[in-house]
C-alpha positions in Angstrom: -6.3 9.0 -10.1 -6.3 5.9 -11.9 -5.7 6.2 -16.0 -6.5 3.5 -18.7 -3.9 3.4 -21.7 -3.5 1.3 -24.4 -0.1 -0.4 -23.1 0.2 -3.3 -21.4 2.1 -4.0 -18.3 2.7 -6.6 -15.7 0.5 -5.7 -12.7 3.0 -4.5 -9.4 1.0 -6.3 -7.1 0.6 -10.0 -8.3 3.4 -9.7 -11.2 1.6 -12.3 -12.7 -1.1 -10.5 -15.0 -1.0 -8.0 -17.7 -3.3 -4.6 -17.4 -3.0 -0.9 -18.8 -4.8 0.2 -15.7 -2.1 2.7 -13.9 -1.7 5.2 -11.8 1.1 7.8 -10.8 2.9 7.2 -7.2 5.3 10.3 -7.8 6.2 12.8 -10.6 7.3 10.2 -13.8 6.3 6.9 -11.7 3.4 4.6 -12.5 2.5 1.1 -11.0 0.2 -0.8 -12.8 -2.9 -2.5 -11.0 -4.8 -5.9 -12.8 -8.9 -6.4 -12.3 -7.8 -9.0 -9.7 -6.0 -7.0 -7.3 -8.4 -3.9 -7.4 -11.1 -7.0 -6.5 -8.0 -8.4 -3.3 -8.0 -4.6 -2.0 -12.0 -4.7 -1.2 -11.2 -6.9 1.8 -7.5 -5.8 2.2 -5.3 -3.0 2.7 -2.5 -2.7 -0.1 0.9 -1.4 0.8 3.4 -1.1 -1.9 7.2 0.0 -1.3 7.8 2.8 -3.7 11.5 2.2 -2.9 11.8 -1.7 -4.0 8.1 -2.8 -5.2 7.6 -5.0 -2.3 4.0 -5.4 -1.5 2.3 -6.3 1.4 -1.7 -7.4 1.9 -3.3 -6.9 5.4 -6.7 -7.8 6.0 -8.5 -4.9 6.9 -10.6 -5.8 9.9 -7.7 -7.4 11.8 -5.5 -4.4 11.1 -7.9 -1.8 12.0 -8.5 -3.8 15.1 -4.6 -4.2 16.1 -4.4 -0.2 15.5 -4.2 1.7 19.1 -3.9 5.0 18.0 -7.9 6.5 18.3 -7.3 9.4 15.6 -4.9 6.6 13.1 -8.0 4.0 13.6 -10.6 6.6 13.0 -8.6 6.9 9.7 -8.3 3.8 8.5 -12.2 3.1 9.5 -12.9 5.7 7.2 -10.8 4.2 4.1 -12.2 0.7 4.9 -15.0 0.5 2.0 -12.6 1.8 -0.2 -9.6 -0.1 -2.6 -6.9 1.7 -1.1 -3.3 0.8 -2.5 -1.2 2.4 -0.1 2.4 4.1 -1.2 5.2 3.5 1.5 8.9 5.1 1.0 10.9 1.9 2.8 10.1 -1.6 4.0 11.4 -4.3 5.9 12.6 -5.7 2.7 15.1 -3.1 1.5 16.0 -0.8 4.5 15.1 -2.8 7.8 17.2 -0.6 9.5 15.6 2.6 8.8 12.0 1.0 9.4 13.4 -0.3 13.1 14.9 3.4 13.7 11.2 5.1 12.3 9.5 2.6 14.9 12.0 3.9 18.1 11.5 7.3 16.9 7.6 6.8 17.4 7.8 5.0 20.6 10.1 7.3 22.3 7.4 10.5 21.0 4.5 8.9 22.5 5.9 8.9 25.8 
């Protein structure tokens, strides 16, 4: 659920411009999302790292095209008119290991 409040804070996606529109990821944490990149998601999927705030953009088209999984795809067709700023626990950024370790767990289960 998105709120509007009076404060202003920097935006977690750009970190360039100031909005009170927020939202809660988890219990007592809020990001903050600016009139710009609620306008970037309409074409793009929005991944933020909950664990160090990095953010990623992915164009939706191209990643629903790259997606092999039928029942993941049919998921993310269904989500593609929609602004979708998506939560992740780790990234590449702050815990490569752990994201190369989830991807080996994943292959080796599809086998």
């Amino acid at each position: 659920m998105v709120d509007i409040n009076n404060t202003h804070k920097k935006c977690n996606i750009c970190k360039k411009e100031y909005t009170t529109i927020h939202t809660e990821v988890k219990p007592g944490e809020t990001i903050c999302v600016c009139n710009t990149c609620l306008e970037t998601a309409k074409n793009n999927f929005i991944f933020i790292c909950i664990s160090c705030g990095e953010v990623y953009l992915r164009p939706k088209k191209q990643m629903i095209e790259r997606i092999a999984d039928p029942e993941t795809k049919k998921a993310y067709m269904l989500c593609e008119d929609m602004q979708l700023i998506q939560g992740i626990d780790m990234c590449l950024h702050c815990d490569p290991a752990g994201i190369v370790e989830h991807a080996s767990n994943q292959k080796s289960a599809q086998c």
